[in-house]
Residue, then its C-alpha position, 0 to 999 in steps of 0.5 A: x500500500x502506498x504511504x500518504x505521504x506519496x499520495x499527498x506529494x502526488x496531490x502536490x504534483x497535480x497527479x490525477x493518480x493521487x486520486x487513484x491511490x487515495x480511492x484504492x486505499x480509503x474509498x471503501x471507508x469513506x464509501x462505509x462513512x457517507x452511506x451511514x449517513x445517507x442511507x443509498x449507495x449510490x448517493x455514498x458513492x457521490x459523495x465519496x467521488x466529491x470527496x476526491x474533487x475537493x481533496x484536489x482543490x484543498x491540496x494544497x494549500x492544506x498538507x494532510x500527511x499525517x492525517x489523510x484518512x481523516x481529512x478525507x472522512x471529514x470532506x465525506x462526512x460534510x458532503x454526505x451531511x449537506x446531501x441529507x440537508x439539501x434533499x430534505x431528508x436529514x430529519x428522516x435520517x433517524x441514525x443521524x439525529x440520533x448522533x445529533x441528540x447524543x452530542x446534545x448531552x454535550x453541547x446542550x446550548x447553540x453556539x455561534x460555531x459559524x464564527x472561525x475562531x470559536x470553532x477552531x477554540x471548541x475543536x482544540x478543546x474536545x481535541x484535548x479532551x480525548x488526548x487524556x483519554x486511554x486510548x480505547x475510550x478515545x477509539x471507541x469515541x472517534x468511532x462512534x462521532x467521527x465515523x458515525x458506527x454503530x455501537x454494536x458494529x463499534x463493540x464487535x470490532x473491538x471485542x466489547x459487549x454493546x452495553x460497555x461500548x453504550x457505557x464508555x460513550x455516556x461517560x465520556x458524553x458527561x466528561x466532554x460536557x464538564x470540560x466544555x463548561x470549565x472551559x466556558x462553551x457551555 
């Protein structure tokens, strides 16, 4: 397999084969990531050729080299969410709002998240937050709202029962929320 750091210099190059590699390596995650999402395959698979597009519109100026997977499933994510907004299907999307009431636990109150200062503040916070986590909480979290799995696919993946995984994120739901109101976000 091809290191992302090849992958982003080809990126860098103007290479169309960066977009290859990078389909041949994360293109099934990020299809799995938009399809929890959106729900229809071929809309996942939409989202996940834009994902590309603008991956090659973003490097540079932006140097994922450490973090490719990540940059890429966050472009997916936003693609697949904004996709669900505009065919006004978010509210139908149980699974997602799912995810939405289970973050509200966290960020009860609506902040001015648009401004890019607060956002960049709040992102360094819960950053933080799961680096002093162990890392099997700080796994089972990303997991869970980054890449939007289920509890039971997060607990099978992991050889955890389900009710430990559903455990392990309410603690850290209720950690994230102390931290968030020390820190004034909340």
């Amino acid at each position: 397999m091809v290191d992302d750091n090849n992958i982003v210099d080809l990126f860098f190059e103007r290479d169309e084969e960066a977009i290859r590699l990078s389909a041949e390596k994360y293109g099934s995650r990020l299809r799995s990531v938009s399809f929890r999402i959106v729900g229809n395959m071929l809309t996942a698979e939409e989202c996940e050729n834009d994902t590309y597009w603008e991956a090659w519109k973003r490097i540079p100026p932006h140097e994922p080299r450490t973090y490719l997977q990540a940059f890429l499933t966050r472009i997916v994510r936003s693609f697949s969410i904004n996709r669900c907004v505009s065919d006004h299907r978010l509210k139908r999307e149980g699974y997602v709002s799912e995810f939405t009431e289970e973050m509200e636990q966290c960020i009860a109150s609506p902040m001015a998240t648009d401004a890019p200062l607060m956002e960049e503040s709040l992102m360094d916070v819960i950053n933080s937050f799961l680096e002093k986590q162990p890392k099997q909480k700080r796994v089972v979290f990303v997991r869970r709202y980054f890449y939007l799995e289920k509890t039971a696919e997060i607990a099978e993946n992991l050889g955890l029962k389900e009710g430990n995984v559903r455990t392990i994120l309410t603690r850290m739901r209720k950690d994230l929320h102390s931290t968030l109101e020390k820190e004034a976000f909340l």
